[in-house]
N, C-alpha and C positions, 0 to 999 in steps of 0.2 A: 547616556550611558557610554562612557568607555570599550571599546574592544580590543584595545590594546593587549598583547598575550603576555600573561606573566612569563617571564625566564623560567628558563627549563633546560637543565646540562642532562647529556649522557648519563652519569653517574646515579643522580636520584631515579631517572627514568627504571635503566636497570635494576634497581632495588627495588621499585613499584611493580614490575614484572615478574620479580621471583616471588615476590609479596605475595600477589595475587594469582599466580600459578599455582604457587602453594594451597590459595584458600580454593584451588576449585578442584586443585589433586587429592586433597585432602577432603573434600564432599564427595566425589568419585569415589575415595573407597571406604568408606564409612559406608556407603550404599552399594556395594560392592558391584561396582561399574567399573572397567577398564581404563587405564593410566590415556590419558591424551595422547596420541600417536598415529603416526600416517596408514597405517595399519587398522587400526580400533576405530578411528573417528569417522564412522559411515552413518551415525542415529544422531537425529539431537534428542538432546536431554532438555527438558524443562527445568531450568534450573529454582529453586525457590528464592526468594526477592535478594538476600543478602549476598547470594552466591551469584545473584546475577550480576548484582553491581559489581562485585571484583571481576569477573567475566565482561562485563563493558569496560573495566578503568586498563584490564590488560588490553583489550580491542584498542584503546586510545593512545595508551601509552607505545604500545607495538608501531602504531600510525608514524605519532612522534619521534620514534628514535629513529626508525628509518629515513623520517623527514630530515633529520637534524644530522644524521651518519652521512646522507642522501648530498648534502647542501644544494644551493639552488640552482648549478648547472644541470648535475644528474637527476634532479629532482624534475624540472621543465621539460629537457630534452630528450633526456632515458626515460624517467618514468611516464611521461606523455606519450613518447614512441612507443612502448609494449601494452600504453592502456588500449591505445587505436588499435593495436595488429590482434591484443585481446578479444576485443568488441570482437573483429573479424571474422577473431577463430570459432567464438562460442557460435555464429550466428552459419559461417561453414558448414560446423559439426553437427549443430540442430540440422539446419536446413537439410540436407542429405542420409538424416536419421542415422547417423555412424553408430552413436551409441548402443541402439540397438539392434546393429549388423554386427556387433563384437561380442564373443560368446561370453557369458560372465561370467565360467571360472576355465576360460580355454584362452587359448591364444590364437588369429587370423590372420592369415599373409597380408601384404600391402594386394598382391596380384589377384586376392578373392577380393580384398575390399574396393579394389578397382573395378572389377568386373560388374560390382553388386551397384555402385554407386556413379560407373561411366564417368570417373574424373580418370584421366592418364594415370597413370600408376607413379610416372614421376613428379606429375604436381601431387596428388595424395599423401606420396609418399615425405615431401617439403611441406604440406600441410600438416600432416601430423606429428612430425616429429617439432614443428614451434609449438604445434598444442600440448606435446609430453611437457615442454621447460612451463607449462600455465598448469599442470598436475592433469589435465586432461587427458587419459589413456599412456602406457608406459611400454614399453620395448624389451621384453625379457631376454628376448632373443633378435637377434639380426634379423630385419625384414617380419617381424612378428609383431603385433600389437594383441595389449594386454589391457585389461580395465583399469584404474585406480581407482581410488577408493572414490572419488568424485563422479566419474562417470559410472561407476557401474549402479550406481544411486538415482546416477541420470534415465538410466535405461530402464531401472525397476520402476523409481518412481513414478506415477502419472501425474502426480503434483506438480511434480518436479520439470518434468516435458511439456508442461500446459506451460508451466513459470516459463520456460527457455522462449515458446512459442509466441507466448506476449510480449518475451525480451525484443525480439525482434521487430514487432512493432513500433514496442517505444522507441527502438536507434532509429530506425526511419524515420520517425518525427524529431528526434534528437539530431539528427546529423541535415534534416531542413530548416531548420531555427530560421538560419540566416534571410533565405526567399521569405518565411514566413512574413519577418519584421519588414522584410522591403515591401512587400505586399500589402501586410496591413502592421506598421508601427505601434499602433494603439492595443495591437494587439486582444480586443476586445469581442471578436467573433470567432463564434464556435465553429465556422466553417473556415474559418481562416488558421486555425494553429497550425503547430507545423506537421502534427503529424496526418491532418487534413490535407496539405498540402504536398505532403509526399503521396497520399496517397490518391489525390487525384482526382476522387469518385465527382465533385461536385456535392456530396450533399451537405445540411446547414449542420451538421454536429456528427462527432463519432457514435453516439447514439444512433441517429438515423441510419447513419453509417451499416451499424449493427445490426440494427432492425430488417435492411435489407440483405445481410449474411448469417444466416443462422446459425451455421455450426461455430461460426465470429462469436458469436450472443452466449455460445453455450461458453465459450473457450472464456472468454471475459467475466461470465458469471462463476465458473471454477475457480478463476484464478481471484477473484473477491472475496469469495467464501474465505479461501486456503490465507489467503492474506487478513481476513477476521477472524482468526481461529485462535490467535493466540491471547493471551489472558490480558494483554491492554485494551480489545475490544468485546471482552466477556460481556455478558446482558447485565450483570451484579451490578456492574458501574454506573447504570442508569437504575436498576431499581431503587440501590440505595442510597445515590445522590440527589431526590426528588421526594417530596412528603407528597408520597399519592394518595398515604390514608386520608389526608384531608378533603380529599375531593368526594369523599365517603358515596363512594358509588357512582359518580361524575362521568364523563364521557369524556373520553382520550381518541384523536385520531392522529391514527402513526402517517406519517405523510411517504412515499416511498418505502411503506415497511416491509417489501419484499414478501418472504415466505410466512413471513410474523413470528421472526424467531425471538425477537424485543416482545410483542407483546403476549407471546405464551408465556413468557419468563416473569413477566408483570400478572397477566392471573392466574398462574401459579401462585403469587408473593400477596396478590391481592382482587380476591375472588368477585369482588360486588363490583369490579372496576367494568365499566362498559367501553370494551375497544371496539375503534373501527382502524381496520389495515388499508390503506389507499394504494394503488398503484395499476400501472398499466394493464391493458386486457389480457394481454399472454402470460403477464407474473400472476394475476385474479387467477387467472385459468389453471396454471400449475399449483399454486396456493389449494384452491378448493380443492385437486383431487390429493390434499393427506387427507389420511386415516382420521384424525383425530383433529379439529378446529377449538376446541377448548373455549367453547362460549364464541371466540371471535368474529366478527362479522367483515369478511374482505369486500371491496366496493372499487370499483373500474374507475379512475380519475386518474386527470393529466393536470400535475399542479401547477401550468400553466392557466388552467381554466378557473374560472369563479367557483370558489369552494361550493360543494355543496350543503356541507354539514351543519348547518344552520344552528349555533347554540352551545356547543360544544365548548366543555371547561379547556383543556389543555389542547394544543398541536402542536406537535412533535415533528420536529425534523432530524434524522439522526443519519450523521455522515452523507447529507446530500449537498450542502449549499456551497461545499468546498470546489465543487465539480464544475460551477456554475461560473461565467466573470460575473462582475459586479452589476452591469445594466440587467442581467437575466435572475440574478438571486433578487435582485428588488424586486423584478416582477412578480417572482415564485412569491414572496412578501406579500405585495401586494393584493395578489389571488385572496388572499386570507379575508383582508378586510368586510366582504360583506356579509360572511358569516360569523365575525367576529363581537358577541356581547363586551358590555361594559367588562371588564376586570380579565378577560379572559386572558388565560397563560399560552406564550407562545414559548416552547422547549426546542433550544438549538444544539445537540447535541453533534459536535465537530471537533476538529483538530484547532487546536488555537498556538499560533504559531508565535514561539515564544521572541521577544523585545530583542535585539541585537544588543549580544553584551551577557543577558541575563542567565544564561542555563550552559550545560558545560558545552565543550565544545562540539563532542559528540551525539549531545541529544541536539544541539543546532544544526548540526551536518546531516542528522537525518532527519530533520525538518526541510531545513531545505532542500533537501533532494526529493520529497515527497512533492515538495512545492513545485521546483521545473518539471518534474511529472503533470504536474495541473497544466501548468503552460505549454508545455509541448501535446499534450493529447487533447486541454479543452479551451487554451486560454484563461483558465483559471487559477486559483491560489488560493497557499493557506494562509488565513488571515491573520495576524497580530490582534489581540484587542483594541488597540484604537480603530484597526478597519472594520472590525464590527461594528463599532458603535456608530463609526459614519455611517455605514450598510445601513443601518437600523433606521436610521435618522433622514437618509435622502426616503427610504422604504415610505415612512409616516412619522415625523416627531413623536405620533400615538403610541408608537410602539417603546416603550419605556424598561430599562433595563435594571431588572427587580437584585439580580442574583447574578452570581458566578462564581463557579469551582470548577477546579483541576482537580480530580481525585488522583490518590495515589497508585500507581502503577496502570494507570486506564491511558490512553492516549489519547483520548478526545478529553475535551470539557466539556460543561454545560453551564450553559446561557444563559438564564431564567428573564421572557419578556412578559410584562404585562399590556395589554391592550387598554388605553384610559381614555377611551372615545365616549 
């Protein structure tokens, strides 16, 4: 497949921009939502599918013309220079909770926000004012700092400060790449990525990592929720990309199914379905105490271990094998086998990371940025469909690949394996 970039002038750019300005100013107020502005633009709006895609092609086309207005000196040297002092400022402003030491509809001297936060008044005050030109906090008055509309978002939201608080994470392991690779090239231990290596602890995986940080564990499981919330990883997309009726009453075990938000959503849709939720003792423990288990049966296992579930029609894996490199997903694979009957279904429900070339430019740009995520925090990746099916194939030939769909609007696919042992 070619990736060579079609041609693309200023001219049509602009026209695609007004284009699509239009179609999302014009859904704004039909719904009588406030015009796009530095002012108004403090909520996202869930936009419905068609409005979103003009809302992504303006996202790309914006990209482009700056690229292209940009050319490749300022493009390299300028815009490289303010992404790095960027990184800096967000990870400053977190670090030392500015955001919310500034009142959110008052104004703060530099001299209180020095006192509160023991940086000099004169580096705070050089700090803040590069963070005004990145829309972080503004100056109404000399020696005054004020919110904008980004940060006072920042300060309300707890989403939003969990999100900055992991941000900072992943630059540590982002900005250790390099030792990482000279440490270990292969790049294939979880104790070895880079943000293992910025961080020092010694242990074999960010997990373990977690496991011995708690309030880490909590902070990491918010910010996964907040990042599954939106309607690419809705539960819909697994129930009604898979014929469960067939298994007319069958046994489903969610491997990793956390709180069992997948498998309330499945008997709900499909009452006679017998689930079992798998996962570690502290997610079991939290699991059991909701109100409401909805038939489900949660069960303590580490999918490193020999399955226990002996017999069972389907297992599911949904959004875990990405996390994994490739020697540890075959393991996780392999676990399966001795519980696994003739015909039985094994469901991969993950990010399948589309062919170089194939999808636009922007859903490849956030693929792959999802992807060095994997690498810098596990050593892992999102896989292409050829790397599944190798996966699959080093895992057990047995493992035989029945099905595969990309639903629409969903971010993951699904896999459909058979077992033909």
């Amino acid at each position: 497949m070619s990736t060579s970039k079609k041609p693309v002038d200023a001219t049509t750019l602009a026209k695609s921009i007004a284009e699509n300005t239009a179609s999302i100013e014009r859904y704004r107020e039909e719904n009588a939502l406030s015009p796009l502005n530095s002012e108004t633009n403090s909520v996202n709006v869930i936009y419905p599918p068609q409005v979103e895609q003009a809302r992504q092609r303006l996202l790309r086309d914006s990209r482009q013309l700056q690229e292209l207005v940009s050319g490749p000196g300022d493009l390299w040297q300028v815009a490289g220079m303010r992404e790095m002092i960027c990184i800096s400022l967000i990870r400053m402003v977190h670090e030392f909770q500015i955001p919310r030491m500034v009142p959110l509809d008052a104004t703060v001297s530099y001299e209180t926000l020095s006192e509160k936060t023991s940086i000099r008044v004169g580096a705070l005050r050089q700090i803040l004012r590069a963070a005004i030109t990145f829309g972080m906090f503004e100056e109404p008055q000399s020696g005054y700092v004020a919110h904008s509309t980004l940060t006072k978002r920042w300060a309300e939201s707890n989403g939003m400060h969990d999100w900055m608080e992991m941000i900072g994470l992943v630059i540590a392991g982002a900005t250790n790449i390099v030792p990482a690779l000279r440490k270990d090239p292969e790049m294939g231990s979880t104790s070895n990525s880079s943000l293992m290596v910025a961080l020092g602890t010694g242990d074999p995986s960010f997990y373990q990592y977690l496991n011995r940080n708690p309030e880490k564990a909590k902070l990491f499981s918010r910010v996964m929720s907040a990042f599954q919330s939106g309607d690419g990883y809705d539960p819909r997309h697994v129930v009604n990309n898979f014929d469960w009726a067939a298994l007319k009453g069958g046994h489903l075990v969610d491997l990793g199914g956390s709180m069992g938000e997948i498998a309330f959503a499945l008997t709900k849709n499909f009452p006679d379905l017998q689930i079992t939720v798998q996962d570690l003792p502290s997610t079991i423990q939290a699991a059991l105490e909701q109100p409401d288990l909805k038939g489900v049966r949660f069960m303590e296992h580490d999918f490193f271990d020999p399955q226990p579930a002996h017999g069972a029609d389907v297992f599911m894996f949904r959004w875990i094998l990405h996390n994994w490199p490739d020697a540890l997903a075959i393991r996780i694979l392999q676990a399966l086998i001795p519980a696994l009957k003739p015909g039985a279904k094994v469901l991969i429900v993950d990010e399948i990371m589309p062919a170089i070339g194939t999808a636009t430019p922007e859903v490849e740009n956030n693929q792959r940025v999802l992807d060095l995520m994997m690498l810098h925090v596990f050593n892992a990746k999102v896989r292409e469909l050829e790397d599944w099916k190798e996966l699959f194939a080093e895992a057990d030939p047995r493992f035989v690949i029945v099905g595969v769909q990309e639903p629409q609007d969903s971010r993951l696919g699904l896999i459909e394996l058979q077992w033909q042992g």
